[in-house]
C-alpha positions as a Python dict, from the first residue, in 0.01 Angstrom:
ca = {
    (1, 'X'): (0, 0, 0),
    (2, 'X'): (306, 202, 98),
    (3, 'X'): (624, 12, 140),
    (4, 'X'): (673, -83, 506),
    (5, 'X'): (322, -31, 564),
    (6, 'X'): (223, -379, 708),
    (7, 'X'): (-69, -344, 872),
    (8, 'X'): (-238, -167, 586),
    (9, 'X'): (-344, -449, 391),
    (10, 'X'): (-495, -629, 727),
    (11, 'X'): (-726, -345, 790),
    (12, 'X'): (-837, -395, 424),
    (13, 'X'): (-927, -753, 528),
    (14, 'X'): (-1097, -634, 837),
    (15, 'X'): (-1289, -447, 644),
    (16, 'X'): (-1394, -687, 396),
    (17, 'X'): (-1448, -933, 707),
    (18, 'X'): (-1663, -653, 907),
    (19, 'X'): (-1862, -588, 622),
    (20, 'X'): (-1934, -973, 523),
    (21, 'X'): (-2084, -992, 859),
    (22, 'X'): (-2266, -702, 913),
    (23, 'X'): (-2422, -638, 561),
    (24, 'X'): (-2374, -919, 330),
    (25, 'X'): (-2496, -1191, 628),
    (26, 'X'): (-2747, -948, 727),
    (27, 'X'): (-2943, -789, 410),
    (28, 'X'): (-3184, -912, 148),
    (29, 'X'): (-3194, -800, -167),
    (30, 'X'): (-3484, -836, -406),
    (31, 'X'): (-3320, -643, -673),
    (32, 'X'): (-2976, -419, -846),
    (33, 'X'): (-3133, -106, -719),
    (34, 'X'): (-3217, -182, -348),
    (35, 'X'): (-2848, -345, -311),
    (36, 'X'): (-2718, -27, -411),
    (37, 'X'): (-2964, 150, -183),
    (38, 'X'): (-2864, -30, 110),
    (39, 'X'): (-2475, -30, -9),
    (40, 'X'): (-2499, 309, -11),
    (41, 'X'): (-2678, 389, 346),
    (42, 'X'): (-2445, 88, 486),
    (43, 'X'): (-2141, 299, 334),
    (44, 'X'): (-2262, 646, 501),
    (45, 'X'): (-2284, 451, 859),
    (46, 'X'): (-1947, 263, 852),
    (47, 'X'): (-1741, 546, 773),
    (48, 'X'): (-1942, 817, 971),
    (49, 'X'): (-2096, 673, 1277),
    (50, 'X'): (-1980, 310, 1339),
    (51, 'X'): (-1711, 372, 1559),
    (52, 'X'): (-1390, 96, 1632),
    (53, 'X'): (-1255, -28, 1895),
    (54, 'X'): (-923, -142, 1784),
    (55, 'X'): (-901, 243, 1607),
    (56, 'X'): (-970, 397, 1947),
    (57, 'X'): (-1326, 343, 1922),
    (58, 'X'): (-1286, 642, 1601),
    (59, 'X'): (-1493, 626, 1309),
    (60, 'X'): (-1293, 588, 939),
    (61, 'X'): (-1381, 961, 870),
    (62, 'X'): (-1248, 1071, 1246),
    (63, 'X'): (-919, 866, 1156),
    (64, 'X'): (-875, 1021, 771),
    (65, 'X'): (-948, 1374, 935),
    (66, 'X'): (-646, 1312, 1216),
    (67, 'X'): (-406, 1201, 919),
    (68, 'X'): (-483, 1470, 669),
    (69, 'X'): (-738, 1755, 696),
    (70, 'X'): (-733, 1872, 322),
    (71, 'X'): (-914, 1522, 250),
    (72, 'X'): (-1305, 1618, 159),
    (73, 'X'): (-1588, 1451, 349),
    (74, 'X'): (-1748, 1372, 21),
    (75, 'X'): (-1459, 1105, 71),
    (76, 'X'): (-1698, 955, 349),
    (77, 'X'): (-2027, 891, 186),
    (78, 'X'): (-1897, 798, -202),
    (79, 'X'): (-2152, 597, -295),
    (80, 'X'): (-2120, 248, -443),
    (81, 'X'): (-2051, 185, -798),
    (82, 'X'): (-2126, -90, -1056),
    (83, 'X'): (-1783, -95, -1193),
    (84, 'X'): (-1864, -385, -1481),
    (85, 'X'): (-2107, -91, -1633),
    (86, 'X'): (-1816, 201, -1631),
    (87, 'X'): (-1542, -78, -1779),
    (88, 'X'): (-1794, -155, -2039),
    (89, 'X'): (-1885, 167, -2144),
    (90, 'X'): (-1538, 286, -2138),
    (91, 'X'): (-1406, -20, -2392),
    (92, 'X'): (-1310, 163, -2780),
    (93, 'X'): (-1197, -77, -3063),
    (94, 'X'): (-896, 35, -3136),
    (95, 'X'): (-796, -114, -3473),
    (96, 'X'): (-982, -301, -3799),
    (97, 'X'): (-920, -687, -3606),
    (98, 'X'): (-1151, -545, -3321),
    (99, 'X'): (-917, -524, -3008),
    (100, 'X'): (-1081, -374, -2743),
    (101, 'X'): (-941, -191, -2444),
    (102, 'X'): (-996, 97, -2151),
    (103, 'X'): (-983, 436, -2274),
    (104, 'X'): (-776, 637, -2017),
    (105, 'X'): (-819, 801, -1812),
    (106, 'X'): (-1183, 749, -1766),
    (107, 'X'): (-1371, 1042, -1733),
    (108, 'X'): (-1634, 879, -1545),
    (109, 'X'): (-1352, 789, -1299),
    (110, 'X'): (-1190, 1102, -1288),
    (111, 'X'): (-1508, 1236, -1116),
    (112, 'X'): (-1535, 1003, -884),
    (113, 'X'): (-1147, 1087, -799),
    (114, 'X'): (-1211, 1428, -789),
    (115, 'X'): (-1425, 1448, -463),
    (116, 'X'): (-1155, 1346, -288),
    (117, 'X'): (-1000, 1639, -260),
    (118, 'X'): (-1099, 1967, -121),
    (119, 'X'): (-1269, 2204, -382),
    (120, 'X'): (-1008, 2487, -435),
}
């Protein structure tokens, strides 16, 4: 969060709120790959076509496109990731006593980073 930027990290608990109540309170799961499934389709409708009324009644996408048109729309519909599988298949032993850490930067990462930006 940018200094000065105050009501940044209250639209990240909005967010976290919103989505408590409209997905987590709302949707079953019966296993890992229909959570993800519905993650994913949940993901595509917030930021594309659930609009806000404290924004303007503008969708996340329609406010990231006002702020800064180089930003790809791929931005809009990254899909959810099981981050405890990247971390552990990113983790290299780096010495004989068996200390493990995160190689960086993570490829698998840098992909995901990479459709964030405009394709020059």
């Amino acid at each position: 969060i940018p200094p000065a930027a105050h009501t940044y990290q209250a639209d990240v608990e909005t967010v976290h709120r919103i989505i408590e109540d409209e997905f987590f309170e709302v949707e079953k799961f019966r296993s890992t790959q229909m959570f993800f499934d519905k993650a994913n389709a949940y993901v595509i409708w917030f930021n594309v076509a659930r609009t806000n009324s404290y924004k303007g009644y503008k969708t996340p996408w329609e406010i990231i496109q006002q702020r800064d048109k180089i930003i790809s729309p791929k931005v809009a519909i990254l899909p959810a990731l099981f981050l405890d599988n990247i971390f552990k298949s990113q983790l290299v032993k780096t010495n004989a006593r068996g200390y493990l850490h995160v190689q960086y930067p993570c490829g698998s990462m840098d992909r995901w980073i990479s459709l964030l930006f405009i394709d020059t």
